[in-house]
Z-matrix of the N, CA and C atoms (Angstrom, degrees):
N
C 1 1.445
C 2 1.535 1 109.39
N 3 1.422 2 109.27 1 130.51
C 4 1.210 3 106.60 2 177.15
C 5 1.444 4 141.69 3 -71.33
N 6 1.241 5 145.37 4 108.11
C 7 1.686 6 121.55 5 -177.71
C 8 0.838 7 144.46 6 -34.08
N 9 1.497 8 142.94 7 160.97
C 10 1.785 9 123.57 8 175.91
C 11 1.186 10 95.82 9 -99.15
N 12 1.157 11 102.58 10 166.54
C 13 2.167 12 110.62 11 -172.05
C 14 1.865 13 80.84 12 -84.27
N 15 1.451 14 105.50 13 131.34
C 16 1.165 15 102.05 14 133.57
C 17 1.690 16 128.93 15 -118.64
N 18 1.493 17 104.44 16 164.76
C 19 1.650 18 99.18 17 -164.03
C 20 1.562 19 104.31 18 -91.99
N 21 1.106 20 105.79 19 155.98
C 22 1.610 21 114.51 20 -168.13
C 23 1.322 22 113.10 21 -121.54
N 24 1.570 23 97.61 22 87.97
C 25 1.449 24 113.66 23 -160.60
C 26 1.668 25 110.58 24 -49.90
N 27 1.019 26 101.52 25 -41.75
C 28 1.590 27 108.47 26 -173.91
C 29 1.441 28 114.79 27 -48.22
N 30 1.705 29 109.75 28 -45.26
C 31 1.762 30 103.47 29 177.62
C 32 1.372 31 95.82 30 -77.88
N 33 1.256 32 127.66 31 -73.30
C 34 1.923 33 115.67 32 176.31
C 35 1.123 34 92.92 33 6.01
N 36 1.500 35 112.42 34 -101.13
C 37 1.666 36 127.34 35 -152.55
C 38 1.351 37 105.52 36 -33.71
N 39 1.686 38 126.64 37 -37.02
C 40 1.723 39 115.76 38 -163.80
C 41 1.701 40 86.75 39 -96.05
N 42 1.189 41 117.65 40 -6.60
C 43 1.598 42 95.67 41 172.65
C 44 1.683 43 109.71 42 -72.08
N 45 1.724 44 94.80 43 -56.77
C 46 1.699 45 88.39 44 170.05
C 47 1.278 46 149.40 45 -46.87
N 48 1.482 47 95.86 46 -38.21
C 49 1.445 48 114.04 47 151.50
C 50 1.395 49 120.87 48 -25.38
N 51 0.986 50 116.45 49 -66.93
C 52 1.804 51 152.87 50 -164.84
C 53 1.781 52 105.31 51 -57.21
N 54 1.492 53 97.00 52 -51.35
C 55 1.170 54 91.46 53 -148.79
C 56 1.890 55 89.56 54 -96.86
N 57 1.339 56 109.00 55 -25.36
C 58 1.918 57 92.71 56 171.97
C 59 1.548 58 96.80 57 -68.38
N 60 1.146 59 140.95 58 -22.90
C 61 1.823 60 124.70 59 162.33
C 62 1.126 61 119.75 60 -52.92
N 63 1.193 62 117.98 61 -26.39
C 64 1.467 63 125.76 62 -172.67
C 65 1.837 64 104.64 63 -97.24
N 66 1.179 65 120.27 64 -32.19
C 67 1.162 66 94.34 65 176.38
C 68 1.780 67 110.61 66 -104.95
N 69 1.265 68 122.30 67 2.47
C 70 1.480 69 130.20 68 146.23
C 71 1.535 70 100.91 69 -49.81
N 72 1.294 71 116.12 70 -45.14
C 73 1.891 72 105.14 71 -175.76
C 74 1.199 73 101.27 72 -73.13
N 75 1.407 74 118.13 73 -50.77
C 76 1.479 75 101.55 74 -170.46
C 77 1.391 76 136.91 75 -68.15
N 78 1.467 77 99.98 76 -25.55
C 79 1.476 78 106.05 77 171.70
C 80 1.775 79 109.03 78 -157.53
N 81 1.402 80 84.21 79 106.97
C 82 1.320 81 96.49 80 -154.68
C 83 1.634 82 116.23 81 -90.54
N 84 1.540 83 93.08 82 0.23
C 85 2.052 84 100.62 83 -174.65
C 86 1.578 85 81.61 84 -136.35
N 87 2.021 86 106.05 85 96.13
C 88 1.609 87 103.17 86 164.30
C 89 1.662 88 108.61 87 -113.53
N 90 1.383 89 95.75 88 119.34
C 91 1.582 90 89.02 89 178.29
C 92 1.276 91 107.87 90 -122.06
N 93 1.466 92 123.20 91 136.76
C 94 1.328 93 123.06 92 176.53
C 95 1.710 94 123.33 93 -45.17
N 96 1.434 95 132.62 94 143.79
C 97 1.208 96 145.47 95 -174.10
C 98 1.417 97 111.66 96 81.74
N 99 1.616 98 116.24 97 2.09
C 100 1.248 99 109.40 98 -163.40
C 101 1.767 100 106.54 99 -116.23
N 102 1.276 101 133.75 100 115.24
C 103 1.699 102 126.57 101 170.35
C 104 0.921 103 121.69 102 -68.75
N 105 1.523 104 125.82 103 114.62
C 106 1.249 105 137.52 104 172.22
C 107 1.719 106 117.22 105 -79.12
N 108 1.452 107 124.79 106 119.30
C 109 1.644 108 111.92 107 -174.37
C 110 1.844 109 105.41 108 -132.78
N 111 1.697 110 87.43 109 123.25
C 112 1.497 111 81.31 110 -175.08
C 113 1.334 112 109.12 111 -114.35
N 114 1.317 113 115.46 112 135.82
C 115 1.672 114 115.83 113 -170.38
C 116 1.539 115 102.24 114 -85.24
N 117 1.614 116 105.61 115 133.54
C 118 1.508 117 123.09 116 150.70
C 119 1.409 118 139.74 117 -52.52
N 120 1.351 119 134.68 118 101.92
C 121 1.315 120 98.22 119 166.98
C 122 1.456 121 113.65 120 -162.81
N 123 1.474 122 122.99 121 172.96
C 124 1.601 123 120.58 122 -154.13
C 125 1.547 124 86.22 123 -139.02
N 126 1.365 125 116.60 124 100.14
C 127 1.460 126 128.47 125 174.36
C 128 1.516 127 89.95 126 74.64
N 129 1.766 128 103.38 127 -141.45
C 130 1.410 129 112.57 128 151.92
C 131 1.529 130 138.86 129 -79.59
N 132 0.988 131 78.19 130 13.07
C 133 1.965 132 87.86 131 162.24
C 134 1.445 133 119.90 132 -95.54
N 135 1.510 134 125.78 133 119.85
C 136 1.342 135 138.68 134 -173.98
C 137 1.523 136 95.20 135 -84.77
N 138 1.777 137 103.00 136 120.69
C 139 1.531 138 102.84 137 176.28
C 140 1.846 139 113.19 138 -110.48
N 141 1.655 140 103.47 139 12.76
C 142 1.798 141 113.66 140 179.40
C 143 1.441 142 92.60 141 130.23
N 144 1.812 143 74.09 142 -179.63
C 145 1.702 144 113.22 143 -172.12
C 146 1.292 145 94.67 144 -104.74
N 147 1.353 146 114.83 145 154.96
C 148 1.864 147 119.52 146 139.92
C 149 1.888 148 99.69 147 -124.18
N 150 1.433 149 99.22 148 138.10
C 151 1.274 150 106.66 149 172.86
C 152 1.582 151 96.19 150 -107.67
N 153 1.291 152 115.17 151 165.24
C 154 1.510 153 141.90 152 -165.16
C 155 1.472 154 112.36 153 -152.63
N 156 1.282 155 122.35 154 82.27
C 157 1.504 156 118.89 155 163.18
C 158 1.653 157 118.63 156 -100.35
N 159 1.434 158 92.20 157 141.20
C 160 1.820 159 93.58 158 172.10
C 161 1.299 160 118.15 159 -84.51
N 162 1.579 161 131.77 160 120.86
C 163 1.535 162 131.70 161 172.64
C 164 0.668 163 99.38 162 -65.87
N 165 1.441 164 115.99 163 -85.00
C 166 1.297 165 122.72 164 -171.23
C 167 1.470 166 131.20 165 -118.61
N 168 1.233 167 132.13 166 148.10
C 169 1.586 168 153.27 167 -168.97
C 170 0.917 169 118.54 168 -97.65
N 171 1.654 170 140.87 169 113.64
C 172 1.090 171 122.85 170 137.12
C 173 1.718 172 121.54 171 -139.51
N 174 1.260 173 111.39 172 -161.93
C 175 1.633 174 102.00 173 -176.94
C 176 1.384 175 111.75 174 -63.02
N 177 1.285 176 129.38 175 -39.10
C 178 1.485 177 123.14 176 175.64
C 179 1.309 178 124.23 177 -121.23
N 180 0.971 179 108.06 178 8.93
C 181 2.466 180 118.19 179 166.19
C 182 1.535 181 98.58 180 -147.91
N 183 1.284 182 100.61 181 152.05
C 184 1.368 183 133.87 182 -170.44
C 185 1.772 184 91.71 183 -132.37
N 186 1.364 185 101.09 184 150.45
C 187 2.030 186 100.02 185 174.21
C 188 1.537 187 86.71 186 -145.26
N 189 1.472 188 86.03 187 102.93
C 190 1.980 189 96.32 188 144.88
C 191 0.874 190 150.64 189 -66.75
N 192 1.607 191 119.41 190 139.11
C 193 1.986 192 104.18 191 -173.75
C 194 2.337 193 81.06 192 -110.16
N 195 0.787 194 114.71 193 128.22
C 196 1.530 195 122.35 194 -179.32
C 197 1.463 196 109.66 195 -121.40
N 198 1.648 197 126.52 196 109.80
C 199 1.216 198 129.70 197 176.46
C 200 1.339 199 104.36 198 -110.14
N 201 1.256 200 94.17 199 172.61
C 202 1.703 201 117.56 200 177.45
C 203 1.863 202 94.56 201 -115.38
N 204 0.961 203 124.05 202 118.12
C 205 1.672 204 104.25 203 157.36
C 206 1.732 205 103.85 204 -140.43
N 207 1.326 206 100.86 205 169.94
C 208 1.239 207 119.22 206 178.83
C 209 1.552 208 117.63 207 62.64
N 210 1.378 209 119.75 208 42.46
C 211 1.314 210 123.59 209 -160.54
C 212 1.308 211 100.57 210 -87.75
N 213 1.579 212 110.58 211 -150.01
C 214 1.743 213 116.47 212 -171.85
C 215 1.776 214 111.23 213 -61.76
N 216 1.743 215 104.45 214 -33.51
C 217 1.619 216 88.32 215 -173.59
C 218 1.714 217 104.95 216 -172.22
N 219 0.940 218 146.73 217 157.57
C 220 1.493 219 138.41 218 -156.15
C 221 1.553 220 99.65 219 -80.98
N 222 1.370 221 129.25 220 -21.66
C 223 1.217 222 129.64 221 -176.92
C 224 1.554 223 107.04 222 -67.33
N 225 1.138 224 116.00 223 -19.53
C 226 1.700 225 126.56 224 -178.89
C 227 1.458 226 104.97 225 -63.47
N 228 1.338 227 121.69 226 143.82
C 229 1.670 228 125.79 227 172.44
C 230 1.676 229 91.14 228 -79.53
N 231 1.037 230 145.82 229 115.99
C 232 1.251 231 135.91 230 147.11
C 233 1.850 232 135.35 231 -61.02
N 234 1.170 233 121.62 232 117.62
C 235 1.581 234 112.61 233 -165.60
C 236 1.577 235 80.54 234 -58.24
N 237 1.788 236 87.43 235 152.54
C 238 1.423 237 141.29 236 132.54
C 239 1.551 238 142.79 237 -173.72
N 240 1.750 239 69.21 238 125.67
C 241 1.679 240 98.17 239 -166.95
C 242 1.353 241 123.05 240 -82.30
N 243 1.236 242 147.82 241 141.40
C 244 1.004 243 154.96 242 135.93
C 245 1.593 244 124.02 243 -74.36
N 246 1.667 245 115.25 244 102.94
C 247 1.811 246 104.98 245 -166.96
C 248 1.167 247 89.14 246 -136.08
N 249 1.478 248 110.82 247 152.44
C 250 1.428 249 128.18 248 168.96
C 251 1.777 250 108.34 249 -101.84
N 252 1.688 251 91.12 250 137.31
C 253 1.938 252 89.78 251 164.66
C 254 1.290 253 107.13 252 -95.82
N 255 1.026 254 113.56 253 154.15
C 256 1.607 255 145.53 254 163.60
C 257 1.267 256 111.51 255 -95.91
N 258 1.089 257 134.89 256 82.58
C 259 2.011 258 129.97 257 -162.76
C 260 1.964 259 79.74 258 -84.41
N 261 1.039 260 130.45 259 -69.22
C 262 1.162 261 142.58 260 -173.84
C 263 1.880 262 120.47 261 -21.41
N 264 1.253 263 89.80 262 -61.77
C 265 1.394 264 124.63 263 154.13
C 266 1.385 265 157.07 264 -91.96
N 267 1.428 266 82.85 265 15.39
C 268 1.910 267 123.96 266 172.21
C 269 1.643 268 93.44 267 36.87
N 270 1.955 269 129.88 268 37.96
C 271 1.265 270 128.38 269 174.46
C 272 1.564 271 113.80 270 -110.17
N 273 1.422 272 116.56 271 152.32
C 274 1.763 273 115.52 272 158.31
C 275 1.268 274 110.53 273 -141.47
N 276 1.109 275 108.10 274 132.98
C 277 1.170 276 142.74 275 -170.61
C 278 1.568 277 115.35 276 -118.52
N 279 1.589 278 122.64 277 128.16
C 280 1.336 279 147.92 278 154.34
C 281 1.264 280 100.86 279 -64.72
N 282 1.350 281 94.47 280 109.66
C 283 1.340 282 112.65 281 165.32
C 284 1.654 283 138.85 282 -113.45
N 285 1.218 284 97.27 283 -14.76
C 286 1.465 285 121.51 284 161.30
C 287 1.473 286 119.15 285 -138.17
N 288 1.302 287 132.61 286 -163.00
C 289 1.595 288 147.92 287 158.87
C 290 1.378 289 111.29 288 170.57
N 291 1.164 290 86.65 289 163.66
C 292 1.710 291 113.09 290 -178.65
C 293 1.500 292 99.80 291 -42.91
N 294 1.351 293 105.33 292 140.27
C 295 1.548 294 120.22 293 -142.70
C 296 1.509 295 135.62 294 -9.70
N 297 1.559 296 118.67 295 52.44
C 298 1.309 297 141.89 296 161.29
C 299 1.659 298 101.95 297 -120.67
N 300 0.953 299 141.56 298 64.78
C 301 1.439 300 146.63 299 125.75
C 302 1.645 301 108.21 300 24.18
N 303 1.311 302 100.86 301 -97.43
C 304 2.092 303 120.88 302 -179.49
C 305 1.746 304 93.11 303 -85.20
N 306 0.953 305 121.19 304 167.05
C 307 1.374 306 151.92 305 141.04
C 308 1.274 307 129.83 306 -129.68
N 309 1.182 308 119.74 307 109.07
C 310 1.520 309 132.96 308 164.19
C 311 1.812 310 116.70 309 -59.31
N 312 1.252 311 109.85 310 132.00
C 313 1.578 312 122.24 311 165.03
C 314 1.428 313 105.36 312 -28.08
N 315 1.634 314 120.10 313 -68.63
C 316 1.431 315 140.95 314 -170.10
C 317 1.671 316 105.02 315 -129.66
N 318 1.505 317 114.55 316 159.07
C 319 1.112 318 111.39 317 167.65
C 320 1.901 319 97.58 318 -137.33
N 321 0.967 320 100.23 319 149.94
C 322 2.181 321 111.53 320 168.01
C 323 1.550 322 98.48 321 -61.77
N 324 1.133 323 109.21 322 133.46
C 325 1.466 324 107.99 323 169.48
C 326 1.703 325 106.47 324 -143.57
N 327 1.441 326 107.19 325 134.50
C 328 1.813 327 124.06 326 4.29
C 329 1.175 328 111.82 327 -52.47
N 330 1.425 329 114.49 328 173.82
C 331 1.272 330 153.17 329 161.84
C 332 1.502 331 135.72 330 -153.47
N 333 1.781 332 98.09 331 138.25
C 334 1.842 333 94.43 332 -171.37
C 335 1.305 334 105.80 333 -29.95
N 336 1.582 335 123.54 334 -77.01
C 337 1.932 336 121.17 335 -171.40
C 338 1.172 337 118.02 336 -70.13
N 339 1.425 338 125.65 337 26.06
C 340 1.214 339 144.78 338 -177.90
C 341 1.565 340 116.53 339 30.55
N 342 1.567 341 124.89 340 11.77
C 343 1.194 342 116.87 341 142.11
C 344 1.518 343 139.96 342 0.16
N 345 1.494 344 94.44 343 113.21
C 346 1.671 345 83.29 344 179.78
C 347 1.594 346 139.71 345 -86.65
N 348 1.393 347 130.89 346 127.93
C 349 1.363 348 131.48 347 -154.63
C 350 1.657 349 115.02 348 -17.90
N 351 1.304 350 114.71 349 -53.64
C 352 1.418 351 133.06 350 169.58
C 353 1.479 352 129.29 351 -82.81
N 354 1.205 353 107.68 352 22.90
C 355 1.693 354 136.18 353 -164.69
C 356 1.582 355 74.98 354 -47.52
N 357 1.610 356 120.91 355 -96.78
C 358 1.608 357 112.98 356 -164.04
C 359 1.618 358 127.69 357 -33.01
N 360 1.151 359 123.11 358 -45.72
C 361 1.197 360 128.36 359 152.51
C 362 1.393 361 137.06 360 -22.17
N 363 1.557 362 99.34 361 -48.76
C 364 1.320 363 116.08 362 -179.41
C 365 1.710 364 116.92 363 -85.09
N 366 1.686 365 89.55 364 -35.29
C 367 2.003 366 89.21 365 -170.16
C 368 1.981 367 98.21 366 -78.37
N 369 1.743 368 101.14 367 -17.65
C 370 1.627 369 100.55 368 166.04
C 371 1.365 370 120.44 369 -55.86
N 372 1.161 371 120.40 370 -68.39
C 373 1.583 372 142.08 371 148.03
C 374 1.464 373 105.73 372 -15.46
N 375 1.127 374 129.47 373 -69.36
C 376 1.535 375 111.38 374 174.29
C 377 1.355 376 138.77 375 -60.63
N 378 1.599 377 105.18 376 -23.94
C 379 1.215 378 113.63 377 -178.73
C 380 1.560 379 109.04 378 -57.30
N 381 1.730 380 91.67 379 -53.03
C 382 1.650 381 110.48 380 173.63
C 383 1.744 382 110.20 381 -47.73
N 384 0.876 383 123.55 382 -15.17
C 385 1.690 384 111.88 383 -179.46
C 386 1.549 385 98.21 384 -108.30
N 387 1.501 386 139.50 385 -37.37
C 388 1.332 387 153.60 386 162.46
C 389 1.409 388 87.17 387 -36.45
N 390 1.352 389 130.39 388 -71.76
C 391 1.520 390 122.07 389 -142.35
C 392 1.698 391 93.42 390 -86.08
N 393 1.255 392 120.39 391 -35.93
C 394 1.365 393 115.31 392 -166.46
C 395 1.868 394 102.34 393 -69.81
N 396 1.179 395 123.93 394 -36.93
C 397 1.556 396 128.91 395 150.35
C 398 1.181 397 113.83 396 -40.49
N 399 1.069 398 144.56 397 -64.38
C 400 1.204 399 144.58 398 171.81
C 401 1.564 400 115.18 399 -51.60
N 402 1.006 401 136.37 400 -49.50
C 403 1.328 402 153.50 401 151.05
C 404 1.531 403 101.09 402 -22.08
N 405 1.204 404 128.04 403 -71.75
C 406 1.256 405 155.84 404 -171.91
C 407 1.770 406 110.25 405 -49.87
N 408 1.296 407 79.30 406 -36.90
C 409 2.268 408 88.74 407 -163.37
C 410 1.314 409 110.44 408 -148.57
N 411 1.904 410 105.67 409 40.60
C 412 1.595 411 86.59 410 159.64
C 413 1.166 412 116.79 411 -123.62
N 414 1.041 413 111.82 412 136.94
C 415 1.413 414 132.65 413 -171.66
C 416 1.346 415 118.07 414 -41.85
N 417 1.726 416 96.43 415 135.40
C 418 1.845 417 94.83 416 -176.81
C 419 1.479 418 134.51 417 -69.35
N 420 1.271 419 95.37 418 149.51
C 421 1.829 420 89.45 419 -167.59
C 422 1.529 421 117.08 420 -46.71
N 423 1.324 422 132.81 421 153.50
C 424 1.438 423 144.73 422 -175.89
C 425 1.786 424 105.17 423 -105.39
């Protein structure tokens, strides 16, 4: 019989950790109504945009809408994320994406949308390599 995934809050938490550091570096003045756009790039080769808008505001969470656009070619899936800050709890968290709406902690698997057990985990995990890319190759300020 197989096990159920359980989630292991403890790495979660240092992923979240991780990744509101990472987008404190990247954009470090987010104020709601305002688009943040950070250019890509590898030498002189432009590899995209990420846009950054604030939904919503408040004294202790911020909710990001985070795109990818204008990347290598339209055939590309472009991220977009939906993440919440934790100012409180210096955490961010994926909270939605491109056609995942809700996210569950865990899911039973199978499952109708065939989601994988560690679905949050994983779209966390990407963000963390998304932002650390970005980190890596964005272009210096003008």
């Amino acid at each position: 019989m197989k096990r159920p995934y359980v989630p292991d809050i403890r790495e979660f938490g240092y992923l979240c950790e991780s990744n509101y550091r990472r987008v404190e570096t990247l954009f470090p003045r987010l104020e709601a109504g305002v688009r943040l756009q950070l250019e890509l790039s590898s030498g002189d080769h432009f590899i995209g945009q990420i846009e950054v808008d604030v939904e919503n505001d408040s004294r202790y969470t911020q909710t990001l809408l985070m795109r990818q656009t204008q990347a290598a070619g339209p055939w590309l899936n472009d991220p977009l994320l939906k993440v919440r800050l934790y100012h409180d709890a210096r955490m961010a968290e994926v909270i939605s994406a491109r056609n995942h709406h809700f996210i569950d902690g865990c899911y039973d698997y199978p499952n109708r949308k065939m989601h994988l057990p560690d679905e949050k985990f994983q779209l966390n995990r990407f963000l963390a390599d998304w932002l650390q890319f970005c980190l890596r190759h964005k272009s210096p300020a003008k």
